[in-house]
N, C-alpha and C positions, 0 to 999 in steps of 0.2 A: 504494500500500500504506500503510495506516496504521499509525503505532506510536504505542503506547501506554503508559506508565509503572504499572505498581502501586502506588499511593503508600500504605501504611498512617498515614506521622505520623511515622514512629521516626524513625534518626538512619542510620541504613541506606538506606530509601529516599530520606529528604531530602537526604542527600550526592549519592544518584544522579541525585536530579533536578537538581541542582547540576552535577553534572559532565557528562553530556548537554547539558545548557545551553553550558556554557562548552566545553565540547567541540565545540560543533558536530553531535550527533548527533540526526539526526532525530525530532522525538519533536510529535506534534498533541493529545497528553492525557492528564493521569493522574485515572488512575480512584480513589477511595477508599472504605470498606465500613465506614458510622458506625453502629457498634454497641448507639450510646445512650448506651454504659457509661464513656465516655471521660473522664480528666482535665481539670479546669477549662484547665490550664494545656495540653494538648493542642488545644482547640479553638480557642486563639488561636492555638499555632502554626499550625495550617491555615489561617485568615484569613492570617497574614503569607505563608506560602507560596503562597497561592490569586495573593496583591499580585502577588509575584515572579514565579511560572508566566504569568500574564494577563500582565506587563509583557513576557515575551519570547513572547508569543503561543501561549501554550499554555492549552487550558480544562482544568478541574480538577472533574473530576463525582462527585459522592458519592452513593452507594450505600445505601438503607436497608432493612433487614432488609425479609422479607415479612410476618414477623410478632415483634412487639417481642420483644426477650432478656428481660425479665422475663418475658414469656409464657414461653416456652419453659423459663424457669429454675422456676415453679410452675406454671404451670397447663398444658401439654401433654400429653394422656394418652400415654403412653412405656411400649411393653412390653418386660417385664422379660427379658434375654438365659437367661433358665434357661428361660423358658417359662412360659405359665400364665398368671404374672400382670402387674398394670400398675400401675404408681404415676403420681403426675400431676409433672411438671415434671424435669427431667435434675437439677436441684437447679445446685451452684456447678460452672461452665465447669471445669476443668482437675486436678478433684479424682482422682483414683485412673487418670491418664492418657484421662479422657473429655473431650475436649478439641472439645466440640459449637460452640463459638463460632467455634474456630478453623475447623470443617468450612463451616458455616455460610459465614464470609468468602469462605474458598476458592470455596468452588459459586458463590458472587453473582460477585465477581468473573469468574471461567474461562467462567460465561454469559456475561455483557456482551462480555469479549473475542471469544466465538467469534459473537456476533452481530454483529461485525463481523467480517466474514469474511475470511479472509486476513490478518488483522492481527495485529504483532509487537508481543508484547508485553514490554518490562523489566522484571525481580527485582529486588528492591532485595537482595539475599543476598552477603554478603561473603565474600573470598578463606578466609578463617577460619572456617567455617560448613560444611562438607563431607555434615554428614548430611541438613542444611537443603537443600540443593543434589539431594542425590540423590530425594530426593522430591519436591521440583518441578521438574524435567525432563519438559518437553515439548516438540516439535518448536518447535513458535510461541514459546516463553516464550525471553528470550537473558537473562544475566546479564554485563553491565561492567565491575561490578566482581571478579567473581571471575578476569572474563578481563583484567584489568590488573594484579590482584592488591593491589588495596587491603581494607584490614581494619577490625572494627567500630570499630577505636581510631583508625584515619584516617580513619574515617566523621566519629566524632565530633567530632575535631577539628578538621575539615574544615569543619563544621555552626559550630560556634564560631568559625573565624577570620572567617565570616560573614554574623556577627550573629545566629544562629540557635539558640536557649541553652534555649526549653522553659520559662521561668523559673525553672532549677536543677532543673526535674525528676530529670534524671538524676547528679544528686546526692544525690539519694534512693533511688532506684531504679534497679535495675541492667538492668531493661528496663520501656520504658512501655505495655507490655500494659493492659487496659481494669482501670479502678478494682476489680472484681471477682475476676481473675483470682487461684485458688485458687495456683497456684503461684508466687506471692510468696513470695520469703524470709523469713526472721524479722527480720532486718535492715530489709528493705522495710515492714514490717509496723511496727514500731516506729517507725521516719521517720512511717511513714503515721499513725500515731495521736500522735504526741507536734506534729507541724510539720502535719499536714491535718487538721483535728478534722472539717470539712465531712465531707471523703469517710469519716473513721471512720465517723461518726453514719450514715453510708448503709450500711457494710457491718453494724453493727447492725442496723438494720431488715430490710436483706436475710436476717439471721442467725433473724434472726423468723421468716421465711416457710419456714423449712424445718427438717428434723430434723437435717438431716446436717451437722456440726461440721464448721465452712470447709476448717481443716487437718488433720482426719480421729481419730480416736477423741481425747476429752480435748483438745481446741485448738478449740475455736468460738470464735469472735468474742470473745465474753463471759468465756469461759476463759482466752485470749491478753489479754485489757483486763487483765485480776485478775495477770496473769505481768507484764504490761508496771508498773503500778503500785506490784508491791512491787520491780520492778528499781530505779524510782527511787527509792522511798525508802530502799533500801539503799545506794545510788550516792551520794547524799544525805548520806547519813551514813557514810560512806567505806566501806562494806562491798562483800564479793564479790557477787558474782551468781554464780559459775560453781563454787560447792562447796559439800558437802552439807550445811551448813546452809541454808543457800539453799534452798534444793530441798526440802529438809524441810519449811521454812514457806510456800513456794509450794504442796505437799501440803496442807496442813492448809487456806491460804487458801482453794482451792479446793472443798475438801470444805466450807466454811463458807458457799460461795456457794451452792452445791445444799441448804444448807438453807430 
């Protein structure tokens, strides 16, 4: 029987490959499902873990779309759930709970596994994740860590005593879902533009190819740059950000950029 690891990247399943390892628990491969979209500082971590897995004899096979996530994010013809009509492209992954990228990962993955037949495959889904858990419940699928009862906070520190760090990724970001991913916080968003100008400059262009505002009415890309710019220079000059002057001249700056 083979077993199999789910490995996305995060700190969830990298812990669990971690402790299968050192556990002792049978494991011939983790599979992963590169979305294109990934963090600079993510596809190094995978190199180092690819090191680590191949050192205790485990192969590490990544997975690519059948057709690229830019496709799918404009050009897809996708008809519309009211009926009728069709627009081209699902637009941003995670926006209004249509969460196509994630669907996407799933189906690649749950194929590979089931074409290996009989084969057990590991969650990376922590003790703390309950609703996470009731939706991936399958016969074949097992979780370790929920069944030893470790959590995402001893995932990560787990990852860390390690040597396994992301390069401060998740010190930015409170989950490393792919560059794109509409449900980033505002928090995440601000890291993401002030400390990764790279991946800004991408979700710009991204913000291009579509109508629909990243973070949904009045918050595009472009809209959130102009929010981010007058927080610092308010910050700057020792002012609030979070009272209604503030918001006043974030109002006005805005109406000023639609001219």
């Amino acid at each position: 029987m083979k077993h199999i690891l789910s490995f996305s990247g995060g700190k969830d399943s990298t812990y669990l490959a971690i402790y299968l390892v050192e556990n002792s628990y049978p494991l011939d491969e983790a599979v992963m499902f590169d979305t294109g979209w990934e963090f600079p500082q993510m596809y190094k971590h995978i190199e180092k873990m690819r090191a680590y897995l191949e050192n205790h004899n485990v192969e590490l096979t990544v997975l690519k779309p059948k057709r690229s996530f830019d496709y799918l994010m404009t050009e897809k013809l996708v008809k519309e759930r009211s009926g009728g009509g069709c627009h081209y492209g699902y637009s941003w992954c995670g926006l209004k709970g249509c969460r196509w990228g994630t669907t996407e990962k799933t189906a690649a993955l749950d194929e590979y596994s089931q074409r290996n037949d009989g084969a057990i495959v590991y969650i990376g889904i922590a003790a703390d994740e309950p609703e996470r858990l009731e939706k991936e419940r399958k016969p074949f699928k097992r979780f370790p860590l929920v069944d030893n009862g470790i959590t995402e906070a001893e995932c990560l520190t787990g990852c860390y005593e390690r040597g396994f760090t992301w390069e401060g990724l998740y010190e930015k970001l409170d989950r490393v879902s792919c560059k794109f991913c509409a449900l980033k916080n505002l928090k995440e968003l601000r890291n993401i533009y002030f400390d990764m100008p790279e991946v800004w400059e991408e979700l710009r262009e991204k913000q291009k190819l579509t109508d629909i505002p990243y973070k949904g009415d009045g918050k595009s890309v472009f809209q959130l740059e102009t929010r981010f710019k007058l927080e610092k220079e308010r910050q700057d000059a020792g002012l609030s950000i979070t009272n209604r002057e503030f918001y006043s001249l974030l109002t006005e700056r805005l109406k000023e950029a639609q001219k």
